[in-house]
Structure formats: structure tokens, C-alpha cells
C-alpha positions, -999 to 999 in steps of 0.1 A, spaced: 0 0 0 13 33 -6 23 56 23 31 96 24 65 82 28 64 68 -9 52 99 -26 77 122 -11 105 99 -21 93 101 -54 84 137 -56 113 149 -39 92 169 -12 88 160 27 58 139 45 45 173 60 42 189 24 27 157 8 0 160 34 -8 197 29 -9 186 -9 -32 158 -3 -56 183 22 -56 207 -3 -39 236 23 -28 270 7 5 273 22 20 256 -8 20 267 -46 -2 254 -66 22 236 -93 37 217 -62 5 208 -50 -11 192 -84 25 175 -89 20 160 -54 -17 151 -63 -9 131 -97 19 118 -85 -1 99 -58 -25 90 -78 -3 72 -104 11 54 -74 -28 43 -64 -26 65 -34 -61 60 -7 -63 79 20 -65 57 53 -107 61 61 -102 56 97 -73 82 101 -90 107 84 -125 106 107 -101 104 136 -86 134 124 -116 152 112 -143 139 132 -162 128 105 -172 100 88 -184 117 58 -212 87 55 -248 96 62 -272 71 77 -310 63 60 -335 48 78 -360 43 54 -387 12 63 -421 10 45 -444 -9 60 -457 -21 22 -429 -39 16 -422 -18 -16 -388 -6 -6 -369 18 -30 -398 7 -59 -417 33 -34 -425 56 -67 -424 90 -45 -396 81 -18 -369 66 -43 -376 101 -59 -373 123 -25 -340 91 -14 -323 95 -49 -322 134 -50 -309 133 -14 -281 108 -23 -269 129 -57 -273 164 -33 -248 145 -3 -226 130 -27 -218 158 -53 -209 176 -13 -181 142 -7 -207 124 16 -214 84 14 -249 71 19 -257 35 44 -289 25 50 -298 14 85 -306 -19 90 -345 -20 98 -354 -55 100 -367 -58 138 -366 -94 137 -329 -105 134 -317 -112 166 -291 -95 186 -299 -66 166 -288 -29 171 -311 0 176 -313 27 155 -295 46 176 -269 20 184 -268 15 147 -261 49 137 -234 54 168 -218 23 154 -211 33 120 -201 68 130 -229 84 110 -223 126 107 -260 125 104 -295 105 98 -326 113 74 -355 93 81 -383 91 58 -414 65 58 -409 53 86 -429 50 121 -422 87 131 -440 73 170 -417 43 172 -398 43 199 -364 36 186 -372 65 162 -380 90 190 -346 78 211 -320 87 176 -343 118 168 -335 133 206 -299 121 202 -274 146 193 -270 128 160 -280 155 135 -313 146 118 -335 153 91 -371 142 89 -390 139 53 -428 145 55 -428 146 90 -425 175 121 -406 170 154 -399 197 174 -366 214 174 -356 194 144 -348 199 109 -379 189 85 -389 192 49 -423 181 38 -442 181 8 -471 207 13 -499 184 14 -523 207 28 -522 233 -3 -522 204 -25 -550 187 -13 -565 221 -13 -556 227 -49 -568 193 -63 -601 198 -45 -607 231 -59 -597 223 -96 -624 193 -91 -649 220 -81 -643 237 -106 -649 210 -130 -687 211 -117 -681 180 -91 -698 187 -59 -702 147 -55 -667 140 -42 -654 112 -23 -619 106 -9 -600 70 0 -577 83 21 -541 66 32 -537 47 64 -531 70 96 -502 91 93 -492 125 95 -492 131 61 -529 115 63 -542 137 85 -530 168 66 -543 158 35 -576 148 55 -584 179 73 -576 200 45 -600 179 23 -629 187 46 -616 227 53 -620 233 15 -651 219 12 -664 233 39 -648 268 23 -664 259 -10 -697 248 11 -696 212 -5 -715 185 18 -696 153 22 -714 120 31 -696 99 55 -705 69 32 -678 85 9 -649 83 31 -629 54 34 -589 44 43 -571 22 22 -532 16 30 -509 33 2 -500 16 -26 -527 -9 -19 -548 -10 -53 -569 -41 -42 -586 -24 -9 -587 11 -35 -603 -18 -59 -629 -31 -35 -639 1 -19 -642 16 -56 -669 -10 -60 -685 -1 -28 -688 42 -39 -702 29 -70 -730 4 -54 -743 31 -33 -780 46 -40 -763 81 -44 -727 76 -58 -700 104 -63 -691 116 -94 -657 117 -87 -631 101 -65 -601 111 -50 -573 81 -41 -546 83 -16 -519 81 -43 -512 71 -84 -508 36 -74 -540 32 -55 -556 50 -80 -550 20 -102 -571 -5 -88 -599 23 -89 -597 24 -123 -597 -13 -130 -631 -11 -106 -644 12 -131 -635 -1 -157 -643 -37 -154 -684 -21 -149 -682 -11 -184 -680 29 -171 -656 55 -189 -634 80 -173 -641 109 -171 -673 104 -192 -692 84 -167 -672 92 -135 -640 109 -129 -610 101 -108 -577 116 -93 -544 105 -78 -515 120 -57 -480 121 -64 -478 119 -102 -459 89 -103 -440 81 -141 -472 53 -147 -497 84 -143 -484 102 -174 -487 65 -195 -520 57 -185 -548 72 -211 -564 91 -205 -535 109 -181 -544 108 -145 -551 139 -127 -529 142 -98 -508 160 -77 -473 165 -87 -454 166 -54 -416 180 -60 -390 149 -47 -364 164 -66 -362 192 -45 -376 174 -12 -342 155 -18 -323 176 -25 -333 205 5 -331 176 33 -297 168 17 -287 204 24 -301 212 54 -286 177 72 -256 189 55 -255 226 72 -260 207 106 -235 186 102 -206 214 87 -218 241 105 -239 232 137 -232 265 158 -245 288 131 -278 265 112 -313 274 125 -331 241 129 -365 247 111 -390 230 85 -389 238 51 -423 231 31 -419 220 -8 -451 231 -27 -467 205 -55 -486 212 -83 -522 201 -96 -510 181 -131 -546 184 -151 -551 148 -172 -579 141 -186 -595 117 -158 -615 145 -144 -642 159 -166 -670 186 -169 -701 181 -149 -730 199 -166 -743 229 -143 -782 223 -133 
């Protein structure tokens, strides 16, 4: 292996000016210093990993703890966005990514926290993952830096998707399509759910639009057989809605097929709308109304803001950043005739 040792010999310079080379210091010129650098890397120069934390203090390595209780892992069409804009942002910045081990059933596991201490992580994001778990709470109070992704703790970093103004939005662009019949599957419990919930029944409630309980119903994301089922169950009743609102693209899916399979057109015979404006939503025809929620720049902002913690924890105010979406208009919600 070579040492600092080697490249001096061969560049004719001491250890201490190899090093300064190598750490890119300014008290050495600059044709010295890319001599140095090319030099080692001819030779096949690394840096020793442990050395340099123990000199530094960091690990340059960020921890994910990313567990999805759908089993969908990074095929999760609106986290791999959100995970894979974080992990360009960190390592364009020199930073590797490790994903935490979640499974809960090996034995002798670590926690979270004992995880994350072991592998010397500079910091943590966690997204979709049981925010009231236990373990969770324990690494968020730790004084590992964090960053949460669509969910709130207090006095820590956060940056969620605005799903109140885009519930808001896609509620309002239905209305103004002529829909006052609207019914909502909503996600499992979450806080995410709950935003999207109350903000369903503030806007109609705004908009003065009367919503039967019979058109309210939970469905787990990503699950397009329950979205399938309870699709069937809107369209049996005496009074059904004219358009439906799913918890997300996917979900939206098994609506469809619902519809479909009845011999019904969309939007002609009853419209439909998704959330997250996942790459299948722009294939299907007609398009699929939906909420486009921004995980490039979700990624991307939690990468920055962990990043500030970590480089500069004196001087970053800890705070939540919200990330706007936009209504993307398809061609699954249509025109109801004004009476």
C-alpha cells in the first residue's frame, strides 16, 4: 500500500508537504500541490478512512433509515424520488450514503440509535418510517443531527411536501370542473394523512360542499386491491359520487380497474384523481389527474439542510422547510353539466 512516505521519495518533497498537498492547504504553490496530487494517484494512493475521521471527526457517511411498511422498498415511486435526490445532493458535497438496518426481527440486533453510533454516522434522514416508534424518538433526541422527510418533530430539521395546499388545490380544480359529489380513499393513519384529511374537509367546507360519511374510506398506500374493493362499494351506493379522490397514483390504479371492469368510462361516466404523479400516471390514457409533489427538490433541500448541521452546527437554525406541489390536469376529471 502506498504511504506519504512513498510519494515524497518520489516527488522529492517531505511527508509534511505531501500532506498539505493531499488536504488541499494554501500554504504551498499550486504547481507543487497538483504534482503532489498526480503523482499519488499514479502510485494508487487512498487515504487511510479511519485516520481521516479520527482526524476530522467525521465519517463523511450519512445514515437512512428508510422502512415501508408495504414492503415496496426503493420501488416506493415517491420516496426513491425524494431518497435519490438526497443521495446525488450529499454526494456531489463528498458524503457516502448506508442504509440502516431496519429488519426488527434478526436477533441481537442494534437500535437505531446504536446503529447509527456504530457506524459513525455525521448524520440521519429518516423518511417513511414509524415517526412514534420508539427507537425513532430515542435517535431523533440524540445529538445525531437529523433530518425528517414529511414529518414534524420539534426542534428538528424537516422538509415536507405541502400536502395541505395540495390537497387544497386538487379539491378546488375538481370543483371547478362542476363535481360537488366528491369522495376521498384516504391513506392509512399518518401525519401526512391527516394533513391531507383535514384539509379535504376545510376546503369543502370553504367551498360549502357537503360530504357523506358513506364516501370516506382508508385504504393503505400503494394498496390498489382495498382502493379496488372500496371503488366498487362508492359505485353500489343509491347516491354515488361523481368523482373520487385516491390516496396516491398507485392506489388509484385499482380504482380504475373497478371502473373499468363495470363497463363505465373515465371521465365520461365518472371521474378520478391520484396524488403524487408517479412516471405510470403520465402513460395511463387518458392521463391521470394528480398532484405532482416535487422529490427532486424534497431530496435535494433535506440533503442540504442535514448537510448545514453537520458542517456548520453553531450557526444553522433548525426549522422545516415546506416544498409546494402542483395540480397536473389529465384528462380523468371531466366537466359536470351545471343544473
Amino acid at each position: 500500500m502506498t504511504s506519504l512516505k512513498d510519494i515524497s521519495r518520489v516527488c522529492g518533497v517531505s511527508v509534511a508537504t505531501v500532506s498539505k498537498a493531499l488536504n488541499d492547504q494554501s500554504d504551498i504553490g499550486k504547481d507543487t500541490k497538483e504534482h503532489i496530487r498526480r503523482v499519488a494517484k499514479e502510485m494508487g494512493y487512498l487515504p487511510n478512512f479511519s485516520a481521516r475521521a479520527l482526524k476530522t471527526h467525521r465519517t463523511h457517511d450519512i445514515g437512512v433509515l428508510f422502512v415501508d411498511e408495504a414492503m415496496s422498498g426503493l420501488t416506493h415511486d415517491y420516496f426513491s424520488g425524494v431518497l435519490d435526490s438526497f443521495k446525488r445532493t450529499a454526494e456531489q458535497q463528498g458524503y457516502d450514503i448506508t442504509f440502516i438496518n431496519g429488519c426488527r426481527d434478526r436477533e441481537g440486533r442494534m437500535s437505531y440509535l446504536e446503529h447509527s453510533r456504530y457506524r459513525g454516522f455525521d448524520g440521519v434522514v429518516l423518511a417513511c418510517i414509524d415517526f412514534e416508534d420508539p427507537e425513532v424518538v430515542e435517535l431523533v433526541q440524540s445529538d445525531i443531527p437529523v433530518v425528517t422527510v414529511d414529518y414534524l418533530f420539534n426542534d428538528r430539521m424537516a422538509v415536507l411536501s405541502d400536502n395541505v395546499s395540495g390537497m387544497r388545490e386538487l379539491f378546488q380544480y375538481v370543483y371547478r370542473q362542476g363535481h360537488r359529489k366528491i369522495a376521498y380513499i384516504h391513506g392509512a393513519d399518518s401525519a401526512v394523512t391527516r394533513k391531507r384529511l383535514a384539509s379535504f374537509y376545510h376546503t369543502a367546507e370553504e367551498l360549502k360542499v357537503d360530504i357523506p360519511e358513506q364516501y370516506i374510506a382508508e385504504a393503505a398506500y400503494r394498496d390498489a386491491v382495498s382502493t379496488y374493493h372500496i371503488t366498487n362499494r362508492l359505485l353500489d351506493l343509491s347516491d354515488p359520487p361523481t368523482c373520487i379522490l385516491y390516496p396516491d397514483d398507485f392506489s388509484a390504479f385499482g380504482g380504475i380497474n373497478a371502473i373499468r371492469q363495470r363497463g363505465l368510462r373515465i371521465p365520461e361516466d365518472i371521474s378520478v384523481a391520484g396524488y403524487d404523479d408517479i412516471p405510470a400516471a403520465g402513460i395511463l390514457v387518458p392521463r391521470l389527474t394528480t398532484v405532482r409533489q416535487d422529490t427532486e427538490r424534497i431530496g435535494s433541500v433535506a440533503a442540504a439542510r442535514l448537510l448545514e448541521l453537520i458542517e456548520r452546527p453553531k450557526t444553522t437554525l433548525v426549522g422545516s422547510t415546506l416544498v409546494p406541489g402542483s395540480v397536473v390536469e389529465g384528462g380523468t376529471v371531466g366537466m359536470v353539466p351545471r343544473t
